[in-house]
C-alpha positions in Angstrom: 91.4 0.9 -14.6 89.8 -0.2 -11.3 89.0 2.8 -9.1 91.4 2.6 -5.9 88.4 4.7 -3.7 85.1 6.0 -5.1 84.0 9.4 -3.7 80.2 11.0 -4.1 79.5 14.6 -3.4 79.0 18.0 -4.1 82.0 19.2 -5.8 84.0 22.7 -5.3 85.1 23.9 -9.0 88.7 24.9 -8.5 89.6 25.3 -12.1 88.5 23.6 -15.3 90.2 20.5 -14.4 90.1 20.2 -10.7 87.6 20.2 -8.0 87.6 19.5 -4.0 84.9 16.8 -3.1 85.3 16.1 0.7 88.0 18.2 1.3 89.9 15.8 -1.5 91.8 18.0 -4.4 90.9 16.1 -7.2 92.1 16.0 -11.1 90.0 15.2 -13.7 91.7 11.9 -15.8 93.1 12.6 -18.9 91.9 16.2 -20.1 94.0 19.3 -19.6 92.3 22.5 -19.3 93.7 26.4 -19.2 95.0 27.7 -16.3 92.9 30.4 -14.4 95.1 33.1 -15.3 95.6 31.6 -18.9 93.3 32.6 -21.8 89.8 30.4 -21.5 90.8 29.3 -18.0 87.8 31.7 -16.7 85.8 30.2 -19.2 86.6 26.9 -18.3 86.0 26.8 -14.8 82.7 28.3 -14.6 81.9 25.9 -17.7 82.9 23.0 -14.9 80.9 24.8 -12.4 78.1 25.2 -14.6 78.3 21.1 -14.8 78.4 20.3 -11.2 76.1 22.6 -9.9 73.4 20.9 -7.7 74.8 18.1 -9.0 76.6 14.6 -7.2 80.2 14.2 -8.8 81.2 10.5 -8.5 85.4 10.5 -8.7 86.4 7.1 -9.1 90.2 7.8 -7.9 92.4 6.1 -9.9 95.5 7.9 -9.0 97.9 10.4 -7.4 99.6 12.9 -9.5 103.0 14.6 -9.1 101.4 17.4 -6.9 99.8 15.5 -4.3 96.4 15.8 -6.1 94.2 12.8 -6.1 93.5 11.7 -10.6 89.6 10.9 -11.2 87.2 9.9 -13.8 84.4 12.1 -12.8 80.9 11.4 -13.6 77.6 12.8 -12.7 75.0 11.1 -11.6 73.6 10.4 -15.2 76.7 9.2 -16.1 77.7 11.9 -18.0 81.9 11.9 -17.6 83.1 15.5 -17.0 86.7 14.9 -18.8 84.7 13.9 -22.2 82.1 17.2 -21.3 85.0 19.7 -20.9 86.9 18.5 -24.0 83.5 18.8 -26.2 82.5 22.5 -24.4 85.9 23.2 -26.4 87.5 24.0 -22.7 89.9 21.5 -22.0 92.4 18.8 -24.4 92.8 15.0 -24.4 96.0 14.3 -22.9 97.5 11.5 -24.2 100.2 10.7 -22.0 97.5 9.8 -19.5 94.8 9.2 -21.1 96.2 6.7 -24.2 94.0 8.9 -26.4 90.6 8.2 -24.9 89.1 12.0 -25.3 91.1 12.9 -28.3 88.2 12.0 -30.8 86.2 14.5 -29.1 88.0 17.3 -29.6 86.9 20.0 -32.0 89.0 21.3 -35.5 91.4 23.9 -33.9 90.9 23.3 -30.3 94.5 23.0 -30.0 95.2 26.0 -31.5 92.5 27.9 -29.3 94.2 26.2 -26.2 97.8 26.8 -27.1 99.4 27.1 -23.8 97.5 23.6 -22.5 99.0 22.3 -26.0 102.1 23.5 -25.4 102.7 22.0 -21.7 101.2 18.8 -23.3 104.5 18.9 -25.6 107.4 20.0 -23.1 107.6 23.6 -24.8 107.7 25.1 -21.3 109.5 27.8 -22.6 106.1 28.8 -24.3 104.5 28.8 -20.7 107.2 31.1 -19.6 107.2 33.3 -22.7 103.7 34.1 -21.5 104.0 34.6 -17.9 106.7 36.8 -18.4 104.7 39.2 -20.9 101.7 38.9 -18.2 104.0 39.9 -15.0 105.3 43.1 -17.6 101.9 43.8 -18.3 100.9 44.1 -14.5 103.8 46.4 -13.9 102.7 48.6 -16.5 
């Protein structure tokens, strides 16, 4: 995969799989982590954060996903790719659709259980998704 742009910068943590370098919404390739609102999505951001701080994010766009947002491999200046750190902080899954299977090996025994709702999306079982959204909006009315 030959980067189509190559951006360096300070990175803004948006979630624990997407950051703004240079005003650019960016996606980390291959790896799906929880929502913010979604169990270990809090946990997974400032685990990303905790990465990038003080740190120069290299996003090799590769890219554009179905939201506008631009699809990166992410490294750090010593070459450390954040995908491959998320999935082996036990914070985000290999995707396989987009990744052919490149992070799979590094996830843990029962990550995919811990991260059900990633899992699930990963799988079509939306209805999961919604199962859970629904139980959090009667939650918030209670």
């Amino acid at each position: 995969m030959q980067p189509r742009e190559i951006l360096v910068a300070a990175a803004y943590v948006i979630d624990g799989d997407s950051l703004r370098i240079k005003k650019r919404e960016i996606r980390l390739f291959g790896v799906d982590a929880p929502e913010f609102n979604h169990p270990h999505g809090k946990t997974a951001k400032w685990a990303l954060f905790k990465l990038c701080k003080g740190e120069r994010v290299h996003a090799h766009i590769i890219a554009e996903d179905d939201h506008g947002r631009c699809v990166a491999r992410c490294t750090l200046d010593d070459g450390r790719d954040l995908s491959a750190e998320m999935v082996k902080l036990g914070l985000a899954l290999d995707w396989p659709k987009f990744s052919n299977g490149r992070y799979r090996a590094l996830e843990a025994d029962g990550l995919r259980r811990k991260l059900w709702l990633a899992d699930a999306r990963q799988k079509g079982r939306m209805h999961v998704w919604d199962a859970y959204e629904a139980r959090q909006r009667d939650r918030a009315k209670n």
